[in-house]
C-alpha positions in Angstrom: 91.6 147.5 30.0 87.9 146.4 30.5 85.0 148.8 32.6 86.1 150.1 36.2 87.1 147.7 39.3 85.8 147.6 42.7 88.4 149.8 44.8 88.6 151.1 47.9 87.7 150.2 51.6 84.6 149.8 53.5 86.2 152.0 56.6 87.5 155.4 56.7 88.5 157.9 58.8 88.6 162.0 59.3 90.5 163.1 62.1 90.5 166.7 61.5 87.1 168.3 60.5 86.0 171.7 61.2 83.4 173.6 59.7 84.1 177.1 59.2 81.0 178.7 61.0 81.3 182.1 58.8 81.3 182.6 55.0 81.6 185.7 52.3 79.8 185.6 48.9 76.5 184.6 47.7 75.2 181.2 48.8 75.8 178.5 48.5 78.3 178.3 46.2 80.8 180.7 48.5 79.6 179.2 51.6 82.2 178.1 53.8 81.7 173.9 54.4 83.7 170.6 54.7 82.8 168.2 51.8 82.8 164.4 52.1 83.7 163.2 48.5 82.5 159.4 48.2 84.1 156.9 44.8 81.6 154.1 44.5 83.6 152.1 41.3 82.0 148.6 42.0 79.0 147.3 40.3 76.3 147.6 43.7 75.1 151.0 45.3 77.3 151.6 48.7 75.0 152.3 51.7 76.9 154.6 53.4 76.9 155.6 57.9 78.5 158.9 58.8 79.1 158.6 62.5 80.5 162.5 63.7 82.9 162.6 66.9 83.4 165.4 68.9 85.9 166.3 71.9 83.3 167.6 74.4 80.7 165.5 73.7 79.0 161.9 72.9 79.3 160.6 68.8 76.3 161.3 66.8 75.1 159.4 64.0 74.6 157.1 62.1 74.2 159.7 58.9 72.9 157.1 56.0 73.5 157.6 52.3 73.8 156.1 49.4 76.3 156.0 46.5 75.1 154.8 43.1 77.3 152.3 41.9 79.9 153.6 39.2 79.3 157.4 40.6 80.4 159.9 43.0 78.8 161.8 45.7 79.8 165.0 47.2 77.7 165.5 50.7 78.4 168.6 52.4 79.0 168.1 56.2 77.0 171.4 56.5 73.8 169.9 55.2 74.1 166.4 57.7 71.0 167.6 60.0 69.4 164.3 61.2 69.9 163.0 63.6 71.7 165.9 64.6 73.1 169.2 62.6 76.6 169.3 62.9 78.0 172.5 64.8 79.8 174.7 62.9 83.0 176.2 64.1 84.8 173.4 66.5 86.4 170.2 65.4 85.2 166.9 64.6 86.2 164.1 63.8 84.5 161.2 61.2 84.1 157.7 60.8 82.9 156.4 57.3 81.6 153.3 57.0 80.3 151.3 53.9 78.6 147.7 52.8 81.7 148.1 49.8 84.5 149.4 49.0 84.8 153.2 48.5 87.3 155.5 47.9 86.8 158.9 50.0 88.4 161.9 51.2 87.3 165.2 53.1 88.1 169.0 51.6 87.4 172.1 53.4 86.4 175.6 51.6 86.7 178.3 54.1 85.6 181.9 52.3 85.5 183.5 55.7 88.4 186.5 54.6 87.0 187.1 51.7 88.7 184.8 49.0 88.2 181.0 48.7 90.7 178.6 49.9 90.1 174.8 49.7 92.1 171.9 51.2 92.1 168.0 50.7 92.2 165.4 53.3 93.1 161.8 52.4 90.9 159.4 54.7 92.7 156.7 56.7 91.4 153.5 55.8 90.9 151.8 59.0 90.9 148.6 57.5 93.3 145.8 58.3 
C-alpha cells in the first residue's frame, strides 16, 4: 500500500450541536466544548467555511480555516468568535464546507457534574 489517498467529502453536516455553557476543573483542558475534528488525507491544504445555524435566529458565518494537507485539526466550537462567538448553552446546527475532500465529525465533552463525559457525532456528508 503506497502513502495516504484523498478521502472524504467537500460537505458536511452537524445537526445537533450544543455547547455546554458551564464546566468543572481547571481550564481549559476540563472545559466543557464541542470539537470539530477535520481529516485532510489529500496532497493540498483544505480551506475550510464553518457556517453555524440556529433555531431562533439568522446563520452566521462563514468561519474560515485551514487544514494542512496530510494532518488533522481539532477547532473547538468554543473558540469560533469572528464573525460572531457562538452562544453557549442552546443548539446549533453546522454546515462544513471544503475546496477537498475531508473526513470530519463533531464530539462534545460536557464536565458540567463534575466528571468528563465525551460523545462522537458522525457528520452527514451532504454530498450527492
Amino acid at each position: 500500500m503506497s502513502g495516504p489517498e484523498t478521502l472524504g467529502h467537500r460537505i458536511w453536516v452537524f445537526p445537533g450541536g450544543h455547547v455546554p455553557a458551564s464546566g468543572t476543573g481547571p481550564e481549559p483542558e476540563f472545559t466543557s466544548r464541542d470539537e470539530l475534528c477535520l481529516l485532510n488525507s489529500g496532497a493540498d491544504d483544505a480551506r475550510i467555511e464553518i457556517t453555524v445555524l440556529h433555531q431562533d435566529r439568522e446563520p452566521v458565518g462563514p468561519y474560515p480555516l485551514v487544514v494542512a494537507a496530510r494532518r488533522v485539526r481539532h477547532v473547538r466550537i468554543n473558540d469560533l468568535i469572528d464573525p460572531q462567538a457562538v452562544p453557549l448553552g442552546v443548539p446549533y446546527g453546522a454546515v462544513v464546507r471544503s475546496d477537498v475532500p475531508v473526513v470530519a465529525q463533531l464530539t462534545r465533552t460536557d464536565t458540567r457534574r463534575g466528571h468528563l463525559s465525551t460523545s462522537v457525532a458522525a457528520g452527514f456528508s451532504a454530498e450527492r
